[in-house]
C-alpha positions as CSV (number, residue, x, y, z in Angstrom):
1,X,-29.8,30.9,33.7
2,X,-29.2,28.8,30.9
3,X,-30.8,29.6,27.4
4,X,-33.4,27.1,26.4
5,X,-33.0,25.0,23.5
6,X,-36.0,26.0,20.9
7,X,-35.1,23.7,18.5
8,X,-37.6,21.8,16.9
9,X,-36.6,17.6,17.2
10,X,-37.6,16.4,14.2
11,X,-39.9,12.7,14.6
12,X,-37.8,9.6,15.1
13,X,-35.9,7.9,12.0
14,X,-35.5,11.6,10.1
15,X,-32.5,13.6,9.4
16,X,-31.8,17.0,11.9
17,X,-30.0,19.1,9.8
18,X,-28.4,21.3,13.1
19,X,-26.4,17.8,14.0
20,X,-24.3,19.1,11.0
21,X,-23.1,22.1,12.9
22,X,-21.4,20.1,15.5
23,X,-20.5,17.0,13.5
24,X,-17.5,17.0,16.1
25,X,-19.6,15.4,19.0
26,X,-20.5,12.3,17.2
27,X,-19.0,9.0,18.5
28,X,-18.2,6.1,16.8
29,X,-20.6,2.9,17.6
30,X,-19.5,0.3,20.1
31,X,-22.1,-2.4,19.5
32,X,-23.0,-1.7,15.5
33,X,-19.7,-2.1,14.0
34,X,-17.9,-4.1,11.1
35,X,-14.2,-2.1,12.0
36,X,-13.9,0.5,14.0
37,X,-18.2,1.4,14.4
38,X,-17.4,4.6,12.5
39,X,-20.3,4.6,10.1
40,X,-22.7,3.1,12.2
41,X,-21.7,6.3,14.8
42,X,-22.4,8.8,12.0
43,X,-25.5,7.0,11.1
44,X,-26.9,7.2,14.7
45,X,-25.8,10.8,14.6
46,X,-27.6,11.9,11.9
47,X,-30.5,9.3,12.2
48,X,-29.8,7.5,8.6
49,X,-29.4,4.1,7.7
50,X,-26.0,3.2,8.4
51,X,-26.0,1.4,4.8
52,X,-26.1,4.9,3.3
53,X,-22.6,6.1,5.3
54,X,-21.3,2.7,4.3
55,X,-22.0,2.8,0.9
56,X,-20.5,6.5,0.4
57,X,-17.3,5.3,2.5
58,X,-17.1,2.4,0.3
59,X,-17.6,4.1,-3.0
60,X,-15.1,7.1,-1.7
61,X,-12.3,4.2,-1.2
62,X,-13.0,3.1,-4.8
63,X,-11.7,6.7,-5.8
64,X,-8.7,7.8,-4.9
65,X,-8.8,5.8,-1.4
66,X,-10.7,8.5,0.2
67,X,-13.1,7.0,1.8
68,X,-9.7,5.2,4.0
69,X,-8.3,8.5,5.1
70,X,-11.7,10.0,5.9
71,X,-12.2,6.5,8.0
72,X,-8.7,6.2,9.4
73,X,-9.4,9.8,10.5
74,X,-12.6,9.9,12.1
75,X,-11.5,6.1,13.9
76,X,-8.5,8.4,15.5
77,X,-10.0,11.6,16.7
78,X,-13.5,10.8,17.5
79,X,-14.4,8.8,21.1
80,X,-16.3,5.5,21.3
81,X,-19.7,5.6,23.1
82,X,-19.4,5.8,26.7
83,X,-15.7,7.1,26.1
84,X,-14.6,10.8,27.1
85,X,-11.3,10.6,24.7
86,X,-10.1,9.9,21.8
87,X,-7.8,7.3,20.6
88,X,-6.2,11.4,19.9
89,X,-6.2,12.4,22.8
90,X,-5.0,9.1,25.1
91,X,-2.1,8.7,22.8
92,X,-0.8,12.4,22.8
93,X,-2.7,13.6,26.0
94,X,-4.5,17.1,24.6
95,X,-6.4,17.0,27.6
96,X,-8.1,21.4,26.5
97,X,-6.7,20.8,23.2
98,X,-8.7,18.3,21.7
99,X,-11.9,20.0,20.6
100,X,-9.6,22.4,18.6
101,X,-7.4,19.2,17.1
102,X,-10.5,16.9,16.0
103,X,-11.9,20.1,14.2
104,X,-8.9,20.4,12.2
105,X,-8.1,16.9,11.9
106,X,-11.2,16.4,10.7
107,X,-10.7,19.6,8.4
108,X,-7.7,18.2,6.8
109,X,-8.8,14.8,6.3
110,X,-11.5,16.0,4.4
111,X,-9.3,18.4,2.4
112,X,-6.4,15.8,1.9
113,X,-9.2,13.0,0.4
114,X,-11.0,15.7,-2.0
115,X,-7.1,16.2,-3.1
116,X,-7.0,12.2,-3.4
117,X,-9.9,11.9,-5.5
118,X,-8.6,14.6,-7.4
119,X,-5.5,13.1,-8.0
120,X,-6.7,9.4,-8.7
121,X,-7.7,11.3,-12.0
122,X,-5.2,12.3,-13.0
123,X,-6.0,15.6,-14.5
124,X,-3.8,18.6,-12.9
125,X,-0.4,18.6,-11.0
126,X,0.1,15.2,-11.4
127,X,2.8,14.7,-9.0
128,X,2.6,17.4,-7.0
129,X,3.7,16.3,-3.0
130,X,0.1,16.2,-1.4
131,X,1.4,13.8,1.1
132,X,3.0,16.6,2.4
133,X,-0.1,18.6,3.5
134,X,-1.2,16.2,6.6
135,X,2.0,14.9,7.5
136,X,2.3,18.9,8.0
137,X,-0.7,18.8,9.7
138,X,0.0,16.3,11.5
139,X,3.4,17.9,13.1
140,X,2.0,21.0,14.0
141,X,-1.1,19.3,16.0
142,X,0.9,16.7,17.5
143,X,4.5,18.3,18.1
144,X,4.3,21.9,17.8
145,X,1.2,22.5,19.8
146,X,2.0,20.1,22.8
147,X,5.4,21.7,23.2
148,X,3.9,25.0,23.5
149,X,1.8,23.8,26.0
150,X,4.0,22.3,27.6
151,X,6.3,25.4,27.7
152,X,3.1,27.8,29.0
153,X,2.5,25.3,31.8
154,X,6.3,25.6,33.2
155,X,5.9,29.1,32.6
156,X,3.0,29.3,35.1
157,X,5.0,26.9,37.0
158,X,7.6,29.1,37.9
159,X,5.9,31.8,39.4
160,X,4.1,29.1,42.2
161,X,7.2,26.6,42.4
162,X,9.2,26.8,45.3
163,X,12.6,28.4,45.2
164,X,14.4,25.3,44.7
165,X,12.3,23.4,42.6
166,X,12.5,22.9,38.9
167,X,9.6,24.4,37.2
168,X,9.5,22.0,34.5
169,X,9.4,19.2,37.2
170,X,5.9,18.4,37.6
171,X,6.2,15.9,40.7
172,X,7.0,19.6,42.0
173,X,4.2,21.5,41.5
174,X,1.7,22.6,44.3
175,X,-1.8,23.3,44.4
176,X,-0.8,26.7,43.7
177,X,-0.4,25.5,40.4
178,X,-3.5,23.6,39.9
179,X,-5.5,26.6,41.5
180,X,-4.0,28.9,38.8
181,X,-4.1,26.3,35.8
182,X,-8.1,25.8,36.8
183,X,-8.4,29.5,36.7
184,X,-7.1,29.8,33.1
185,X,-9.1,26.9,31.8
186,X,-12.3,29.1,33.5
187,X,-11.5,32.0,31.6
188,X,-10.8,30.6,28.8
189,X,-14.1,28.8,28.4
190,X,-15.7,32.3,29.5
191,X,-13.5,33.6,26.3
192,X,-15.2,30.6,23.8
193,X,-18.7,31.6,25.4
194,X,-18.5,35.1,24.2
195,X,-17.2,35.0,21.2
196,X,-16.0,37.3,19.1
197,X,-17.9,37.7,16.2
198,X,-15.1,39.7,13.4
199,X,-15.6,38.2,9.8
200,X,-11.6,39.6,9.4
201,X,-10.2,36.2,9.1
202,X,-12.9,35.1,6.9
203,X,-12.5,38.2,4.6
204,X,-9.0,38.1,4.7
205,X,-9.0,34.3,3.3
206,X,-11.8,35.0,0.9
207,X,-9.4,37.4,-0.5
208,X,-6.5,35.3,-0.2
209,X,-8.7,32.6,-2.5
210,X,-10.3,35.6,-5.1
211,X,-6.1,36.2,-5.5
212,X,-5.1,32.8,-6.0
213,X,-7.8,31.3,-8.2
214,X,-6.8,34.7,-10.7
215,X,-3.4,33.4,-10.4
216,X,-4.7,30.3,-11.5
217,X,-6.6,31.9,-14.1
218,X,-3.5,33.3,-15.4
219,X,-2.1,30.6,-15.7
220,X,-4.8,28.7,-17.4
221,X,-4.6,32.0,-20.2
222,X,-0.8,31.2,-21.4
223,X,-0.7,27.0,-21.1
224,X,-3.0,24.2,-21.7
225,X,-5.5,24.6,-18.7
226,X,-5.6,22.4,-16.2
227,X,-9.6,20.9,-15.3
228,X,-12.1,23.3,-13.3
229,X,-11.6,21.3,-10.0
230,X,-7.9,23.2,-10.1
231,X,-9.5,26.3,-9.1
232,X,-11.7,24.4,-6.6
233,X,-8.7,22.7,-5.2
234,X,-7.2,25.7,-5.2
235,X,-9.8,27.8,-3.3
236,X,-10.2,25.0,-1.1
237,X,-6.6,24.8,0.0
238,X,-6.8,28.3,1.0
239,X,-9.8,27.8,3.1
240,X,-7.9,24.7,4.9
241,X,-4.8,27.3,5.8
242,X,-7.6,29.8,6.9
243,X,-9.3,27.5,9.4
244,X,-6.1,26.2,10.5
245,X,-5.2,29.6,11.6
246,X,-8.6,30.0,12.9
247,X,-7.7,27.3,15.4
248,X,-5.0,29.5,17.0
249,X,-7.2,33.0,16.8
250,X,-10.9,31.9,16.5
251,X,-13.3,33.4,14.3
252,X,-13.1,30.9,11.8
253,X,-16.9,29.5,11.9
254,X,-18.0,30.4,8.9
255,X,-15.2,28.9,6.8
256,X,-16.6,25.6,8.2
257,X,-19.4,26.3,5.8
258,X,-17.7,26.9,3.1
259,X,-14.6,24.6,3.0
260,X,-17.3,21.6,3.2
261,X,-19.3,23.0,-0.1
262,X,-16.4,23.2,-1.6
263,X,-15.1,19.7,-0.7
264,X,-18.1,18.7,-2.2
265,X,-17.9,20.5,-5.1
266,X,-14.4,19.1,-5.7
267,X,-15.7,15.4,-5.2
268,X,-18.2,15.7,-7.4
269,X,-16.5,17.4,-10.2
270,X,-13.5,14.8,-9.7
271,X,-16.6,12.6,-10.9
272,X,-18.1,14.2,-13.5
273,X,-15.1,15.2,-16.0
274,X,-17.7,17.9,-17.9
275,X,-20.4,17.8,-20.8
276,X,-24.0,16.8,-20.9
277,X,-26.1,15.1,-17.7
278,X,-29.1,12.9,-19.0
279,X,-28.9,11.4,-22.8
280,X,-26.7,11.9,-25.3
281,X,-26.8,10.2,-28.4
282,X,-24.8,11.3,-31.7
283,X,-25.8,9.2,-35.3
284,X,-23.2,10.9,-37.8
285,X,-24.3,9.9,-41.5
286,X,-21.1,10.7,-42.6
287,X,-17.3,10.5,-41.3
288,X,-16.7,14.0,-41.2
289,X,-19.5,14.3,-38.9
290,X,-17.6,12.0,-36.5
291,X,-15.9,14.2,-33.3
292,X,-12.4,13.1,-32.1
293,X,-13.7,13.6,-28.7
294,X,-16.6,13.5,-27.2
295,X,-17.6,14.1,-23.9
296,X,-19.9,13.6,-21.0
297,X,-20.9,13.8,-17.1
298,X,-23.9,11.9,-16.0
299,X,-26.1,9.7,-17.8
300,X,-26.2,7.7,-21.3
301,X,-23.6,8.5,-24.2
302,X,-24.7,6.0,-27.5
303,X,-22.6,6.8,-30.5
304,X,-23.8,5.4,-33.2
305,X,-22.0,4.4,-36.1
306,X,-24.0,2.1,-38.3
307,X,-25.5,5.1,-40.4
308,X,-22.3,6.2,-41.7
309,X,-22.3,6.6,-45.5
310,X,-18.3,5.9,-45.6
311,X,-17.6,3.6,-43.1
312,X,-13.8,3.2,-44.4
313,X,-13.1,6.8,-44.1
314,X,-12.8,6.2,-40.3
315,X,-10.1,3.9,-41.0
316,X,-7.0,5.6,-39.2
317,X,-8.8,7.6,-37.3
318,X,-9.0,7.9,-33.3
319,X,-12.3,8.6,-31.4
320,X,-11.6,9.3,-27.4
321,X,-15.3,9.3,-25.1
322,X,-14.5,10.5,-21.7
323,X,-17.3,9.5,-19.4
324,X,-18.1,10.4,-15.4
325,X,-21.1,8.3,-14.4
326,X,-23.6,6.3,-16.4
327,X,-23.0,4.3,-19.5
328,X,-21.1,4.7,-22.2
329,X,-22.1,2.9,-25.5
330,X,-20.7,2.4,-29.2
331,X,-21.8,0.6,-32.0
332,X,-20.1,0.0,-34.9
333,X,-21.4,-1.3,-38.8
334,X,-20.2,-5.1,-39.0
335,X,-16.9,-5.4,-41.1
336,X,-15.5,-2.2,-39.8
337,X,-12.1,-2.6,-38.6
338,X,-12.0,-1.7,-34.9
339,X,-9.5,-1.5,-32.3
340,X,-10.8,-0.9,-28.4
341,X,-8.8,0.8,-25.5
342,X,-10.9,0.7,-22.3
343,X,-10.8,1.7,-19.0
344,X,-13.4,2.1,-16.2
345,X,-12.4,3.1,-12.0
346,X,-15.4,1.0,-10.8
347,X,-18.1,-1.3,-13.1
348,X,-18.1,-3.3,-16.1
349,X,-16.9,-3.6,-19.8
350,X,-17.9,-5.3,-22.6
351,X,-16.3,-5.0,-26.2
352,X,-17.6,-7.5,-28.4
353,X,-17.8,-11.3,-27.1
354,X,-15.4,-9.7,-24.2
355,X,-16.3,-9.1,-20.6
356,X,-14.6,-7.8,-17.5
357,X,-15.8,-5.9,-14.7
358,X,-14.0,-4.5,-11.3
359,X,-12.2,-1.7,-9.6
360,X,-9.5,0.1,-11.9
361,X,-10.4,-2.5,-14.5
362,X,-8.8,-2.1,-18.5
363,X,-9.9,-4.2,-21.5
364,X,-7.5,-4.1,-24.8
365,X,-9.6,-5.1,-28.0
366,X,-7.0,-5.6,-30.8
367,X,-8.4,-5.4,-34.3
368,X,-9.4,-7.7,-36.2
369,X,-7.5,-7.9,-39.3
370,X,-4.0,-6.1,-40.5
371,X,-4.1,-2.7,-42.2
372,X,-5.2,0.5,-40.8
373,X,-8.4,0.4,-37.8
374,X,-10.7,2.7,-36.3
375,X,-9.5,2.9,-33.1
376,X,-11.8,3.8,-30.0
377,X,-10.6,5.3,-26.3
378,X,-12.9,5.3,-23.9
379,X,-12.8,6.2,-20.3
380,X,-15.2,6.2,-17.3
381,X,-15.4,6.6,-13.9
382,X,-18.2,4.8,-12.8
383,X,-20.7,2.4,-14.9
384,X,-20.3,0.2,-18.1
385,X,-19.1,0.6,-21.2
386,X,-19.8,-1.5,-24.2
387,X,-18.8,-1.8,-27.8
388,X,-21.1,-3.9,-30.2
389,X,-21.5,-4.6,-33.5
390,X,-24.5,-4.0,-35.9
């Protein structure tokens, strides 16, 4: 007798939080869709708007092209509506396989566009081979693994093929053959429905991580430290290996849970380069009250240089604002020689009686007169930045 489901369904239009658990089913949309009905599928799925899963795939393409990969994936390994198969499965037949290959797929696509936002900015291991990681993934799932199933099946094959038959000849093989390939697919879904519940895997790569993020750490003690996401990206990379072996052994459930807080831990931190969330708003009176850097995550940053008792001291100087999301602001006392180096990943700029606005856009503000300048580096992710004068 089957168990019933006690689940409560929550009213039409609201979000089930248990659809999360088996993200895997969802299929992609076959009469909602502007490519491939990918977000319109997730948005049935998880009864959301499909504007919001179009929105964060758009903004996830901005940086670092993530948003593609995570499309270009889920377009590949999950079936349309009223499909059995994936686009997967019918071009590299995994028949039993292809539950276990669109949870790792899915995995690694995940992993591999955290590592792209990452790397869009730039701040550790620039250069590192990251391609590497799913073109890796993608040999073992789609070479390795067929081949070994491949080799099982002729292995079975032999002990029901007749004498002068070629075992790996499939035109050759019986019923006998199907009868005993039917039995193993029986048992092993009698296997998957009682699972075994050992945490060994999952301890075993929780220690694996707690190792390598102290190897981090030593590193970080004798060189200039690389950003806080290393150790996330780290961790995270670990957890990837652990549920890839967990495809081959089981028992890998709960690093499900915890690869996809930490992929979004990584994303937003990628964001978010550090410092305050909400206002901040320095007014130096004087020049030696005036940080090189400044910082800041989420929110307004107004520096504000008009109250400056020696404006000319700052002549020379350099002062770098590093900004995640929000708006960055500076104003400067009228006469001051300025010079403006600007760069923003997605939103506007305005220096002056200057304006630009874009993806991956840059604005160059040369100063205004010949001699020595205040120059002023600024940097965001997402937002505005302006520089005015007062």
């Amino acid at each position: 007798m089957n168990a019933e489901d006690t689940r409560t369904i929550p009213p039409e239009g609201e979000f089930d939080p248990h659809r999360l658990r088996s993200i895997t089913d969802m299929k992609r949309s076959r009469n909602d869709r502007m490519l491939g009905g990918v977000c319109a599928g997730a948005a049935k799925y998880l009864n959301i708007d499909p504007v919001i899963v179009r929105v964060v795939i758009a903004v996830l393409t901005i940086v670092g092209f993530a948003g593609v990969i995570i499309y270009a994936a889920a377009w590949f390994l999950l079936p349309a509506e009223g499909e059995a198969k994936s686009v997967a499965a019918d071009w590299f037949r995994l028949d039993k396989n292809e539950e276990q290959v669109r949870v790792a797929g899915l995995v690694g696509a995940i992993v591999l566009a955290a590592l792209a936002v990452v790397g869009d900015g730039g701040w550790f291991w620039d250069g590192a081979p990251w391609i590497l990681v799913p073109f890796g993934l993608a040999y073992y799932l789609f070479v390795v693994r067929p081949r070994r199933r491949r080799q099982a099946e002729t292995a079975l094959a032999a002990e029901y093929a007749p004498t002068a038959e070629d075992p790996a000849d499939e035109s050759a093989r019986g019923p006998e053959l199907t009868a005993a390939k039917a039995g193993l697919v029986t048992r092993g879904k009698l296997a998957k429905s009682q699972p075994d519940r050992s945490w060994t895997l999952t301890l075993l790569t929780l220690s694996v991580t707690a190792i390598a993020a102290a190897a981090t750490g030593i590193y970080d003690a004798y060189n200039d430290g690389p950003h806080w996401t290393a150790y996330v990206a780290v961790a995270l990379g670990v957890v990837a290996v652990g549920l890839l072996v967990s495809t081959l052994i089981g028992n890998g459930g709960p690093l499900i849970g915890i690869g996809a807080i930490l992929a979004l831990t990584l994303t937003i931190g990628s964001l978010v380069p550090g410092g305050q969330i909400g206002t901040q708003s320095p007014t130096p009176t004087t020049a030696v009250q005036v940080d090189p850097n400044y910082r800041h995550g989420i929110g307004l940053i107004e520096l504000d240089l008009t109250d400056v008792a020696n404006p000319e001291a700052l002549l020379g100087r350099t002062i770098e604002i590093e900004t995640g999301i929000g708006q960055t602001r500076v104003i400067v006392p009228d006469g001051l020689n300025v010079r403006v180096t600007s760069d923003i990943d997605a939103g506007e700029i305005r220096v002056f009686d200057r304006k630009t606005d874009g993806t991956d856009t840059q604005l160059t503000y040369g100063a205004a007169a010949p001699g020595p300048a205040l120059r002023l580096d600024l940097h965001q992710r997402l937002g505005n930045i302006e520089v005015i004068r007062r």
